[in-house]
C-alpha positions as CSV (number, residue, x, y, z in Angstrom):
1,X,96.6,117.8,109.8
2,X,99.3,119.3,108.1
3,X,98.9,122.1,105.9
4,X,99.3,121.7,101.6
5,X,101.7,123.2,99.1
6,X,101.9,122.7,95.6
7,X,104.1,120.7,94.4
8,X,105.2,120.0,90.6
9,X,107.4,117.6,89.0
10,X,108.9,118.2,85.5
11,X,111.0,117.0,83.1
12,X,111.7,117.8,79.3
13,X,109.0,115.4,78.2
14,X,106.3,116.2,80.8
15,X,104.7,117.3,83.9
16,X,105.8,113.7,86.4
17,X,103.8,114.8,89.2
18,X,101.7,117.6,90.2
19,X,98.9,118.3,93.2
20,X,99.2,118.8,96.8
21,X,101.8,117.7,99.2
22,X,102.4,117.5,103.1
23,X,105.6,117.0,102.9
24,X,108.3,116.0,100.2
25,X,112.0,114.6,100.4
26,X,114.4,115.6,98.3
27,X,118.7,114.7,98.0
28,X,120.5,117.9,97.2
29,X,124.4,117.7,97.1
30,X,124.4,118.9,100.8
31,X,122.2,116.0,102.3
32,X,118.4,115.2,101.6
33,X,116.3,118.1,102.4
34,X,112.5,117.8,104.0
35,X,110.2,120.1,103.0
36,X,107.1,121.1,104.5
37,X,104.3,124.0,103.9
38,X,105.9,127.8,104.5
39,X,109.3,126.5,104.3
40,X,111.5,129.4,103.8
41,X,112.2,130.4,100.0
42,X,115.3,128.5,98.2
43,X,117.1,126.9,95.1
44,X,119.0,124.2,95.3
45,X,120.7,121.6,92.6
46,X,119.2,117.8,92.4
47,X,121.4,114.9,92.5
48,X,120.3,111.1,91.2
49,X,117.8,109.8,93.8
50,X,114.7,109.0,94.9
51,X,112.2,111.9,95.6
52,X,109.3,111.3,97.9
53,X,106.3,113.3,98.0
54,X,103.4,112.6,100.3
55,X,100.0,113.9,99.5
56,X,96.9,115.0,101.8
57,X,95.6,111.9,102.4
58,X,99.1,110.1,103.3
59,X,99.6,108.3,100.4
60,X,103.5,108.7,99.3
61,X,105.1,108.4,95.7
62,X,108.3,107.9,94.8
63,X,109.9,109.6,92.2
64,X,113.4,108.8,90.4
65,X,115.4,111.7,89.2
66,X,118.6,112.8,87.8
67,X,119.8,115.9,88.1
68,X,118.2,119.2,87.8
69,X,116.8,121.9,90.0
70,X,114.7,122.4,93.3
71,X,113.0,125.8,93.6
72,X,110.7,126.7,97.3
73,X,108.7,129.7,96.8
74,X,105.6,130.7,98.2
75,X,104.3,127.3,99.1
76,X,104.9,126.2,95.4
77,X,107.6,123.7,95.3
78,X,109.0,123.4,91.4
79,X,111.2,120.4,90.5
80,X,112.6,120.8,87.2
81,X,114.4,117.8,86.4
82,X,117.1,116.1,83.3
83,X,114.7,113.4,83.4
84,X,112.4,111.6,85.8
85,X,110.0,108.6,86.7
86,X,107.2,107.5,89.1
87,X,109.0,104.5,90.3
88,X,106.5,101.8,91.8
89,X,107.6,100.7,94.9
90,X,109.7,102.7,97.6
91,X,112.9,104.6,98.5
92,X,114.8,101.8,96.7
93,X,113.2,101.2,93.7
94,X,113.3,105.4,93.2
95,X,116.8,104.6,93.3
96,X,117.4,102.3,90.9
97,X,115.2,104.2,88.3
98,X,117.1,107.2,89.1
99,X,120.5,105.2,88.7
100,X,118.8,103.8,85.4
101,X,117.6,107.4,84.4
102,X,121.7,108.6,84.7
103,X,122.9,105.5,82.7
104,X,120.8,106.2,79.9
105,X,121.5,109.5,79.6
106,X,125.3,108.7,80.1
107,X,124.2,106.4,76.9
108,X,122.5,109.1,74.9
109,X,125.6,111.3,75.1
């Protein structure tokens, strides 16, 4: 089994997800980044995408962002995001309430 790290999701109007993770997948500028317990300490920027965060017991959720921050430190992963959603189906449907998470904010501006 693999081992836990903590992993919290927030965005200016609340904590999106928080608890235990096995693993999460993230897109960064550079690529999507996989992240798993004592990964080595970084910061990284978040692009519009789907985040996926799979908890001890194998269940996986799906998160839309846009934009933001990624921060790895002592097996605390910290996303601090423009804006975010638990999307309700997979990688796809993350995407699409990321992509609608950037239009609105496109329309807020």
């Amino acid at each position: 089994m693999a081992k836990p790290f903590q992993v919290d999701v927030v965005s200016p109007e609340a904590t999106v997800w928080s608890g235990q993770a096995t693993f999460l997948v993230a897109r960064t500028p550079e690529g999507e980044l996989g992240i798993m317990a004592d990964h080595e300490a970084l910061m990284g920027a978040l692009v519009t995408g789907p985040v996926i965060v799979e908890d001890e017991s194998g269940q996986r959720t799906t998160i839309g962002v846009h934009g933001g921050f990624l921060q790895v430190l002592n097996n605390q992963v910290t996303l601090i995001t423009d804006r975010a959603e638990i999307a309700e189906g997979g990688r796809d449907d993350a995407q699409a309430v990321a992509e609608r998470l950037a239009s609105q904010e496109a329309a807020d501006e």
